[in-house]
C-alpha positions in Angstrom: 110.8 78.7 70.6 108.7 80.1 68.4 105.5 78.8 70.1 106.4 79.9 73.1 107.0 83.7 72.0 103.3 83.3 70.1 102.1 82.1 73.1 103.4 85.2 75.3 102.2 87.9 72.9 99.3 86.2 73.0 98.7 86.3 76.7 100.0 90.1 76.5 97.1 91.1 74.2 94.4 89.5 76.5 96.1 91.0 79.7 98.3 94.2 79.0 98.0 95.3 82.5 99.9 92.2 83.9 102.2 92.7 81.3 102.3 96.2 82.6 102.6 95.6 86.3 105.4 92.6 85.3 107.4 95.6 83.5 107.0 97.4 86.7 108.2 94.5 88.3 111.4 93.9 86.6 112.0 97.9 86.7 111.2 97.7 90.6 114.1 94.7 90.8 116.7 96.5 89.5 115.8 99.4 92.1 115.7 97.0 94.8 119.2 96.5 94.2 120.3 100.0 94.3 117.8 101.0 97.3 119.1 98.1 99.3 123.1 99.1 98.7 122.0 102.7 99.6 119.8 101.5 102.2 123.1 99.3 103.8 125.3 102.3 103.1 123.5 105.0 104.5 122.8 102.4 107.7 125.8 100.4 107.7 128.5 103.0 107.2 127.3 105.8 107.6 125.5 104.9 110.5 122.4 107.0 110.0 119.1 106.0 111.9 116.3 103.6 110.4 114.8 106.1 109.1 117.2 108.4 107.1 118.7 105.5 106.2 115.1 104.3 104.5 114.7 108.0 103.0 118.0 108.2 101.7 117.8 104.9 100.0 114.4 106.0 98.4 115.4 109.1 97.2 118.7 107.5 95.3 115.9 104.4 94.0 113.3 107.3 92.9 115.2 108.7 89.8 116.6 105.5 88.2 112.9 104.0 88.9 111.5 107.4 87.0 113.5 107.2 84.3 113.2 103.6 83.7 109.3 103.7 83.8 109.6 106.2 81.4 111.2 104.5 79.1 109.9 100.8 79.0 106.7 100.7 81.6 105.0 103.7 80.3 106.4 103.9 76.9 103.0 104.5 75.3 101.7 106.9 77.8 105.2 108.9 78.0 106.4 109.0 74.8 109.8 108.0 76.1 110.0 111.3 77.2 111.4 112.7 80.2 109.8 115.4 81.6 110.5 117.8 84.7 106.8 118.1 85.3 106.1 114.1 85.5 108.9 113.3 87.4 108.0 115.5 90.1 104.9 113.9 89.6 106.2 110.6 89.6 108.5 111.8 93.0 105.7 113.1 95.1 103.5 110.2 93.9 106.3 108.2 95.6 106.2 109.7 98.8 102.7 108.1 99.6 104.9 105.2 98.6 107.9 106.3 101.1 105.4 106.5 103.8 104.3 103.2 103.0 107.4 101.6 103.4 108.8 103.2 106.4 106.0 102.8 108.4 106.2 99.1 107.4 109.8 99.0 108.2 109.4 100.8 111.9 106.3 98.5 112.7 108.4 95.4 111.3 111.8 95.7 113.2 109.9 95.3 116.0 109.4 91.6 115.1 111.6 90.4 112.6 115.6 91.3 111.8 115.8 94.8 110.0 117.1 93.7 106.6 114.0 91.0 106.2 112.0 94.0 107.5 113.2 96.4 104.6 112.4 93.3 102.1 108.7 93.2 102.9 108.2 96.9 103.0 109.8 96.4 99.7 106.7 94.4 98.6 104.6 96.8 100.3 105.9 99.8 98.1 105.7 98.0 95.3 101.4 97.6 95.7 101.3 101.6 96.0 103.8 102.6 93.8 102.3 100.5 90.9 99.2 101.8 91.4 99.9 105.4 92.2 102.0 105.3 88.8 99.0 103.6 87.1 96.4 105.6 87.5 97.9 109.1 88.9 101.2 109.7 87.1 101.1 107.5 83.6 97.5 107.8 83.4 95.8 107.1 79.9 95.6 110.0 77.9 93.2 108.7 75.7 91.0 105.7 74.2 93.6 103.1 73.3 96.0 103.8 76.0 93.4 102.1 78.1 95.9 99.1 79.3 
């Protein structure tokens, strides 16, 4: 056990921004969760259009997502600190990353079943959203926050 927890330190000192982008990861799976129950919810039972549906769903996902990267992704950057200023930052970053996924989804349920369409815009959002977090909102602030 020991070897193996060498081993992954290891490769997270040669590589910190795949260690990054896997924190990103694993805070992005958690928000699947919630934007897929208030993606079914707003679609589902409320019956709202695709959509508001996809908006609403985003716009619950945002905040948890903020306040997660804050806290574990871009610890260093941050300082674990949540700030009004970065996560409007962090919200209109997002809404390249809204667009993104929408237009995915519309294009999409055209040729596959809606809920395996909202899974691959998933993955699309998750491309732009890392890197729009990366290098826009959590961006270095100076020589050995490089990673």
């Amino acid at each position: 056990m020991k070897l193996l927890l060498n081993r992954i330190v290891s490769a997270a000192s040669l590589n910190p921004i795949a260690v990054k982008m896997a924190s990103f990861a694993s805070v992005g799976l958690a928000n699947t969760g919630i934007d897929l129950a208030a993606f079914t919810f707003a679609y589902k039972v409320l019956e709202f259009p695709l959509v508001p549906s996809n908006v609403v769903a985003w716009l619950v996902a945002v905040s948890g997502s903020y306040v997660m990267n804050t806290m574990i992704t871009f610890r260093a950057e941050s300082g674990r600190v949540l700030r009004q200023r970065d996560y409007l930052s962090f919200v209109a970053s997002g809404i390249l990353g809204v667009i993104a996924t929408t237009t995915t989804l519309v294009i999409l349920t055209n040729y596959v079943p809606v809920f395996t369409a909202k899974l691959i815009s998933i993955l699309v959002g998750f491309a732009v959203n890392f890197s729009m977090s990366h290098f826009i909102v959590f961006r270095p602030t100076g020589p050995s926050d490089i990673a």
